[in-house]
N, C-alpha and C positions, 0 to 999 in steps of 0.2 A: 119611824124605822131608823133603827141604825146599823151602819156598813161596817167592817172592818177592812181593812186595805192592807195588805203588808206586803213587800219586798225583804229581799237580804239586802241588798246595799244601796247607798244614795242614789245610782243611779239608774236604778228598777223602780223608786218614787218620784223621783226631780218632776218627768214630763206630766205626772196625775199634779200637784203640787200645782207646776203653771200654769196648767188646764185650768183649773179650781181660783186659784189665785187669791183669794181671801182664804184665811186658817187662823186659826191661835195654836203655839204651840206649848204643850204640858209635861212638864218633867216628872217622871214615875220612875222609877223603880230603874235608875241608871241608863235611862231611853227617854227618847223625844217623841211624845205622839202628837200628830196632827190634828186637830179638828177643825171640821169645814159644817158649813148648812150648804146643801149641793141642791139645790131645787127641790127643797124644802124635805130635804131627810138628814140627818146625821149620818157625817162621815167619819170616819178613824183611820187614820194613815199613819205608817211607821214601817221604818225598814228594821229590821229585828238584828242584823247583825251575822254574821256567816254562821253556819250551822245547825245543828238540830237543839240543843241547851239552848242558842238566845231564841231561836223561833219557836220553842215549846215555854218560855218564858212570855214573849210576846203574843204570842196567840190567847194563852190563858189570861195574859192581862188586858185584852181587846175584850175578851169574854165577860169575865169575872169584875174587873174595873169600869169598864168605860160600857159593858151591857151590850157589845156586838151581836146582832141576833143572824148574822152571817159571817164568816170571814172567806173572804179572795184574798187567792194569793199571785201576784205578776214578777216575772223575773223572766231568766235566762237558764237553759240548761247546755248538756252534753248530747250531743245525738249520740244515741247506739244502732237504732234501726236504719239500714245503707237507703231506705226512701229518705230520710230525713236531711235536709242540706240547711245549711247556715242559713238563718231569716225565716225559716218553717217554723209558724206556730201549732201548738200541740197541746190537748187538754189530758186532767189525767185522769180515765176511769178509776183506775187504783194506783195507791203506791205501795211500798214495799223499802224497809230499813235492809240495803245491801249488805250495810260494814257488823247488820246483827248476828253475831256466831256464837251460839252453843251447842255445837254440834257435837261437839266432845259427851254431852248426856243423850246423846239420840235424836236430837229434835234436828227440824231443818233449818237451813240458812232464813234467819229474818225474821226466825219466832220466840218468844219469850210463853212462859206458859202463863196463861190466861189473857194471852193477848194472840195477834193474828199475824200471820204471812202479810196480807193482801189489808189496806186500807182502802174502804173505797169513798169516793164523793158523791156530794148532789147528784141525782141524774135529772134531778127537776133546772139546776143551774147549768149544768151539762148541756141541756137541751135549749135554752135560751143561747147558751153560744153559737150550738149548730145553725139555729133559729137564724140567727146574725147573719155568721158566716155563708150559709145560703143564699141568705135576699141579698147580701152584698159581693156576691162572687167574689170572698174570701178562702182561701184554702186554708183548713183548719185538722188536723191532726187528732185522731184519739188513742189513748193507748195507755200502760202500765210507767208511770214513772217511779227509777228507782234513786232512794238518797241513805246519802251516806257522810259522814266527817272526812270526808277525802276530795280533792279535787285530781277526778280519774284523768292520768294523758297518759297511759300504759294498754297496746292493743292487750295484751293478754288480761288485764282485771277488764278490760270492756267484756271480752266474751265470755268471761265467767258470770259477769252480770247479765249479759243475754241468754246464755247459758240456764243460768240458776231461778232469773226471775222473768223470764221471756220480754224484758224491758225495752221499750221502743226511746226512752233518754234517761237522764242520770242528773243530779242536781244533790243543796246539799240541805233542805229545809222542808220542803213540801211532806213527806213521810210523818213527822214528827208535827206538823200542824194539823194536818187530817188526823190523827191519832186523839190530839186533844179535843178537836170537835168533835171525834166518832165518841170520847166519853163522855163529853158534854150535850150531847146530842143538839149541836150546831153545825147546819149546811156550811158545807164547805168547797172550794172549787180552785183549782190548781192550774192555772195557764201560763206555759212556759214558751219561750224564743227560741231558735238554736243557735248558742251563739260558737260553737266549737263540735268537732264529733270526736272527743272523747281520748284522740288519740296520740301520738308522739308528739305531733303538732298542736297538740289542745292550745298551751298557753300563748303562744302567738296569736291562733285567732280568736280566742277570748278575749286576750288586751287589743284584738282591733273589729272585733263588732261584738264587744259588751255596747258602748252606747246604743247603736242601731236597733238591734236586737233588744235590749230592754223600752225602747221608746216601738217600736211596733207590738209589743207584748200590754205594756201600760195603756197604750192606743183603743186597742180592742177589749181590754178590760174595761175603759169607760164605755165605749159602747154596749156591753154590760151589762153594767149602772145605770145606763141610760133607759135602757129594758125593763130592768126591775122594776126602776118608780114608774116606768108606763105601766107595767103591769100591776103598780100595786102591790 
């Protein structure tokens, strides 16, 4: 079995990385993947880089390259839903491309024709989270996460995105990896941190609990992994 593993930035992989502690790493295609033997499966780690372009480049090369017969993905989002507080982890039934507009031909916000509004995930991987997070009285979050090539701290674009996509948080990668699995027909599974809610204040508390938030995110994602291979 092989895993694929990805983040947007170094510090949504660093804490998997130490956890792991043996890797080789492989230069492809202007990125650094990780490979590890994690208790005896193949792993694939790489942070893809901000956005939807590197994480639909990396995704497909986890796939397509290295044979990922899964990709997870751990990082950090935007809260939009007022449950949601800094350090809430949240998985994503679907996501949804917010910053997609052709609305000018009739179609709605976040559709392309022959593709979809709504991407969804695992609900088979889905359910090993919940699975976790129960036997460990873990609080665990589900819901529509929405991405886009923006990093939102404007109250007025939050609520157009709750508004338009009924989005419970906001990120800028997860849309565009689920997409690549939905046409590759590879599980896929989106668990996000909160590390800001979205709003005037975003980037302050981003630059002071991106660390935290992505090492409680990476945390629970190996617990995961840890699932998996028991499960087989």
């Amino acid at each position: 079995m092989t895993i694929g593993i990805m983040g947007a930035m170094p510090e949504e992989i660093e804490p998997i990385l130490k956890k792991i502690g043996n890797y080789e790493e492989i230069k492809y295609a202007n990125n650094t993947y990780y490979k590890a033997n994690y208790n005896n499966i193949n792993l694939i780690i790489a942070y893809s880089k901000i956005g939807k372009v590197f994480s639909t480049l990396t995704a497909s090369n986890m796939i397509n390259k290295f044979s990922c017969e899964m990709i997870l993905f751990s990082g950090v989002a935007g809260g939009i839903n007022p449950d949601l507080k800094i350090g809430d982890l949240i998985i994503a039934t679907s996501l949804a491309q917010h910053d997609l507009d052709i609305t000018a031909f009739g179609h709605p916000h976040g559709y392309v024709p022959e593709g979809k509004v709504f991407i969804e995930t695992s609900e088979k991987l889905n359910n090993i989270a919940k699975e976790i997070a129960k036997s460990e009285n873990i609080t665990l979050k589900e819901g529509i996460i929405a991405t886009g090539d923006q990093f939102v701290s404007s109250s007025e674009r939050k609520k157009f995105i709750l508004d338009t996509f009924k989005a419970d948080a906001l990120e800028m990668e997860g849309a565009s990896v689920a997409l690549v699995c939905d046409d590759l027909d590879v599980p896929c599974f989106v668990l996000r941190s909160i590390s800001d809610t979205a709003n005037e204040e975003a980037s302050f508390d981003f630059d002071e609990f991106l660390k935290s938030s992505a090492k409680k995110s990476s945390n629970f994602l190996m617990k995961i992994v840890d699932k998996i291979i028991i499960n087989g």
